[in-house]
N, C-alpha and C positions, 0 to 999 in steps of 0.2 A: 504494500500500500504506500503511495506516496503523500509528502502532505508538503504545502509551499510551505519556506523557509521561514515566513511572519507567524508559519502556523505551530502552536505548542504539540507537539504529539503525544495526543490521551497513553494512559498509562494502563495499557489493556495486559492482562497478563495472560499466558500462553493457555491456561487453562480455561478461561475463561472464553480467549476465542476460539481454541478447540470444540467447546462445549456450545457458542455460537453458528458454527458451523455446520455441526452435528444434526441442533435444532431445525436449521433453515432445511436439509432436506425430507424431513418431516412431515408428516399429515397432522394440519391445524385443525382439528374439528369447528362446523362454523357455531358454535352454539356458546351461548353470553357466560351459560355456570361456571362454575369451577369446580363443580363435579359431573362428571358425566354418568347417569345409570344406565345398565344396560344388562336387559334380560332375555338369554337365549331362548329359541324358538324352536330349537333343536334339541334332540336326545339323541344322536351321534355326537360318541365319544371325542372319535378323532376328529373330526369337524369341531366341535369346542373347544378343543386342544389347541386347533390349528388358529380356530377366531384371536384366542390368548397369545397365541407368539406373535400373531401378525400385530398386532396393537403392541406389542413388549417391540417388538423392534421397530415400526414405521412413527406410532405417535410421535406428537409433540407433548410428551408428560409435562414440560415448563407451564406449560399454558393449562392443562388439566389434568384430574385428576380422574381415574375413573372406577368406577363400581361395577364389577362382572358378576350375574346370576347367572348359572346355567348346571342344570340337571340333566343326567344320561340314565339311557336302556343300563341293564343290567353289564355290568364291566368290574377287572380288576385295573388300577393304575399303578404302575410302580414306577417308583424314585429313578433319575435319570444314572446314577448311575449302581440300581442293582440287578440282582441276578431273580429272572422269572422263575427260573428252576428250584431257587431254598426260597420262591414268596409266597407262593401259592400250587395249585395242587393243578397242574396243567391238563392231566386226562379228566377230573372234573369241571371244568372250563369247557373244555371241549364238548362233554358229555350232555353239557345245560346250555348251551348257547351263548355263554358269558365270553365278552370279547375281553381280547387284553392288550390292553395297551402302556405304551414306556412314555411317559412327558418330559418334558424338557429340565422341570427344577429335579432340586433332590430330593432328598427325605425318604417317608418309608410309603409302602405298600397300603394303599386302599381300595376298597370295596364301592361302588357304584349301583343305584338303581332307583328309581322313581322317587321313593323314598328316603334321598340325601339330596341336598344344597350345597352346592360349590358356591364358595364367595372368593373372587379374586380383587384387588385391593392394589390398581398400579398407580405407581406413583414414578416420580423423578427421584434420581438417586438421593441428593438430598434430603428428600422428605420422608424416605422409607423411615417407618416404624412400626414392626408387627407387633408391640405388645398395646400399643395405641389401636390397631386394629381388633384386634382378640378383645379389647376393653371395650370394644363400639358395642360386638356380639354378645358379650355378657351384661351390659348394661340394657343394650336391647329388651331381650328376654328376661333379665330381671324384671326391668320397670312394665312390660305389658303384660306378663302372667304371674309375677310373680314368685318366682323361681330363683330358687338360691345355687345361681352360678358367680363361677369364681376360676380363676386361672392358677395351671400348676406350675411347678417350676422347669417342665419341660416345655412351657408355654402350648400345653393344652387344655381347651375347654372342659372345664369340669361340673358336675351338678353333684349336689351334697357333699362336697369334697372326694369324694369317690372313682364317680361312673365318668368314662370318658363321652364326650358328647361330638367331639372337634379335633382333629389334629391337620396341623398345618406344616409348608413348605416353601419355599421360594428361592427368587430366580435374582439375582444382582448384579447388573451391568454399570457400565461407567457409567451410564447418566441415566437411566431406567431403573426401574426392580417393578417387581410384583410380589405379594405376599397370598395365595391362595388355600384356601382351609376348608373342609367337609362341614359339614352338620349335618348330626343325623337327627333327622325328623321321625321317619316310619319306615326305618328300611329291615329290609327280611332279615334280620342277627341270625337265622340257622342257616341260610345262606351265604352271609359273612361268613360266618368262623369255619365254614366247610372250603370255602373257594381258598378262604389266604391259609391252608393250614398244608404248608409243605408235605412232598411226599419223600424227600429225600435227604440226607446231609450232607454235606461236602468241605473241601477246605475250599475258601476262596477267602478275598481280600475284599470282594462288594461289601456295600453300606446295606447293614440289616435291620428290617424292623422290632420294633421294640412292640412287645404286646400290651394290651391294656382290655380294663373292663369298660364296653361299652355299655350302651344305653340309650333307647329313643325318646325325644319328647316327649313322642306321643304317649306313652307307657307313664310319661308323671302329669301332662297334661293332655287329655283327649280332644279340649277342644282348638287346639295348636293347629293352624295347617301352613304350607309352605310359601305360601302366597302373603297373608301375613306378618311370616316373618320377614319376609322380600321386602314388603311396609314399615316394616318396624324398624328394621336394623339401617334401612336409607336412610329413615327419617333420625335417627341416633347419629348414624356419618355427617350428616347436613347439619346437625343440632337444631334441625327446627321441625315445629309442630305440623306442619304442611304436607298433604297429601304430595310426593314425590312424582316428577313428572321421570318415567322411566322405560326407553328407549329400546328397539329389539333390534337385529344385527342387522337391519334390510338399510342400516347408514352404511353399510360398507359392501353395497351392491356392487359399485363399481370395480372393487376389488378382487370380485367374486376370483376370479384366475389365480391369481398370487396366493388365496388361501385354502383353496383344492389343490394345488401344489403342495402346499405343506402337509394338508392332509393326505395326499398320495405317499408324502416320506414317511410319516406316523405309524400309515399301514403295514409299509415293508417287513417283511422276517427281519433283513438287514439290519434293521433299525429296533425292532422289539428283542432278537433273540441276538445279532451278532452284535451288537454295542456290549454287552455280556464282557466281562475281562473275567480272564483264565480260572479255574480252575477242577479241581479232579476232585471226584469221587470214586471211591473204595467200596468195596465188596467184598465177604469172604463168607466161603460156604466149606463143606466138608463132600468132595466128590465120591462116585460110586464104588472105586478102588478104595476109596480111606484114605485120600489123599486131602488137606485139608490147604486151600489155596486160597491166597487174594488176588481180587481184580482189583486194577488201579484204570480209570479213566481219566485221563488227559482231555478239559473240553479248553479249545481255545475258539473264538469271536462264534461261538455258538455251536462249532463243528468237532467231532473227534479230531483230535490230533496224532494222537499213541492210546496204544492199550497195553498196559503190563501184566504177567502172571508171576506170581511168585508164588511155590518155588519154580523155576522155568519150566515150561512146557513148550513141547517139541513142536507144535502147529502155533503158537505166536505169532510168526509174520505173515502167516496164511491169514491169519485172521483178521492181520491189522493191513494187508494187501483189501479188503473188502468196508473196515470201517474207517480209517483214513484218509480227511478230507468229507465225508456225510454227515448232514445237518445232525445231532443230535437229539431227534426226534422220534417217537415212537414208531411210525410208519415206514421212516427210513432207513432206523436200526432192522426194525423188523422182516424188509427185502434186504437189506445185507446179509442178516443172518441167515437167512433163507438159501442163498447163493452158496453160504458155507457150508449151511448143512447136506447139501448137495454132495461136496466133496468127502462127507463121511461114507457114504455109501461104499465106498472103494478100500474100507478098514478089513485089514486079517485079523485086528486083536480087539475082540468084543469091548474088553475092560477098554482100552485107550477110545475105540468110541464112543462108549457109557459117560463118557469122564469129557471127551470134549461138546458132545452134545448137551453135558449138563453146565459145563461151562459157557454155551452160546446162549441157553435160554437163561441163565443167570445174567447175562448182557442186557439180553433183548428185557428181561423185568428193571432194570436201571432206569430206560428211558421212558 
């Protein structure tokens, strides 16, 4: 930037017009408030997902703030960076129709369905504060039902000190963030604790969930519904008495492209099952012979990498020629094995194929 030589040159600091700069490519929303509400129309997961990132990274947060409702079909959501495998019970998921999806912040593993409220909470980096948030939601529900809520010190919603009602996550960029948290209203709990209640253990290094006792509104008050609270807790964020004017996603028509893109990434395996960082599980059975062995699985970005027997067994690389480099997934363990088992056919010593066919189906029950 030039300035004539009569002229003082303001005293802008780099960060400041980084942060300048930033803003200007930005979507201004046209609208006077300084909070924007806005309630999904949608019960697709990944489309809400996707509505969230596209606002986290286009808005102009300087200028607003905004208030996200949005409720999904029945879904498990895990933290961006854990393992789908120790969250939840994956043949269960599949067996009920529950999608699963990976979001972008972190945190732990939750449950989704008609039944829960999403509250997302962006702001400009600056102004992030989740415990100012969670205090909106407690104060909400206090002051209109009632309800002796109160925050723990893992900054989850609590009722009677107790029962979990809320847990929260988010997402912090240079000049954005977002703070997003559950409520559960009325959602299926034999459903919950069935979907996120792993089927496996393993070592790994991903971020785990922490379990807690939940609990639904509706179960302390019945006459609670979700809509309501959508009223209550805006009118708590605004601090005023006033019926909330609140907005649904058809202001970002124009964008429509840019956020089916996102949700086409959300959907990918890629991105639910191989964002996954490394690691193995073990196995140890006692074979036909009286041989008493462990499997070690190697999963790397979602795929076998290595299979190890110990103590060694002579068909090993036969076996890891078929599961190396395949998705680590039931179906497609299950045609590996199948290719393998083929190859027993051709055994003269009954005992060694007693022992590796009980070795392949002890694989194929892993995944």
């Amino acid at each position: 930037m030039l300035f004539p030589r009569s002229c003082k040159k303001p005293k802008l600091s780099m960060k400041f017009f980084c942060r300048y700069l930033s803003n200007k490519s930005r979507i201004t929303l046209p609208y006077s408030e300084k909070v924007i509400m806005l309630n999904s129309q949608y019960n697709d997961p990944y489309l809400n997902l996707a509505y969230e990132n596209f606002m986290y990274e286009n808005l102009n947060l300087e200028s607003h703030d905004v208030l996200y409702f949005w409720q999904n079909s029945p879904c498990v959501v895990i933290g961006r960076h854990q393992n789908p495998w120790l969250e939840c019970d994956l043949r269960y998921l599949k067996e009920h129709g529950i999608k699963l999806a990976r979001r972008y912040s972190g945190g732990g593993t939750v449950y989704h369905d008609l039944g829960n409220l999403n509250i997302t909470f962006m702001t400009s980096r600056a102004r992030y504060n989740r415990k100012w948030n969670l205090e909106c939601i407690a104060k909400a529900l206090s002051d209109r039902w009632n309800l002796d809520v109160d925050l723990s010190p893992r900054d989850d919603v609590v009722v009677d000190g107790i029962f979990k009602i809320s847990g929260s996550a988010a997402k912090l960029g240079k000049y954005s963030s977002y703070h997003h948290c559950t409520l559960l209203c009325d959602v299926d709990l034999d459903r919950l604790n069935r979907a996120i209640m792993p089927r496996m253990v393993a070592t790994s290094r991903a971020t785990q969930s922490v379990s807690s006792h939940v609990i639904n509104l509706k179960d302390i008050e019945p006459s609670l519904n979700v809509n309501e609270i959508i009223t209550s807790v805006a009118r708590t964020y605004m601090q005023e008495n006033e019926h909330p004017k609140i907005l649904s996603m058809d202001i970002f028509r124009k964008n429509f492209t840019e956020i089916h893109k996102i949700k086409n990434e959300l959907l990918t395996w890629e991105w639910i099952f191989g964002k996954t960082s490394p690691f193995t599980i073990t196995k140890s059975s006692l074979l036909p012979s009286g041989t008493k062995v462990k499997v070690d699985l190697d999963i790397q970005s979602g795929r076998i990498n290595n299979m190890a027997i110990l103590p060694n067994f002579v068909f090993e690389n036969e076996i890891n020629k078929h599961l190396r480099g395949i998705r680590f997934e039931s179906d497609a363990v299950s045609k590996a094995i199948g290719l393998c088992l083929e190859k027993s056919a051709g055994f003269q010593d009954h005992t060694m194929e007693k022992d590796f066919r009980d070795i392949l189906q002890n694989i194929s029950k892993i995944a």
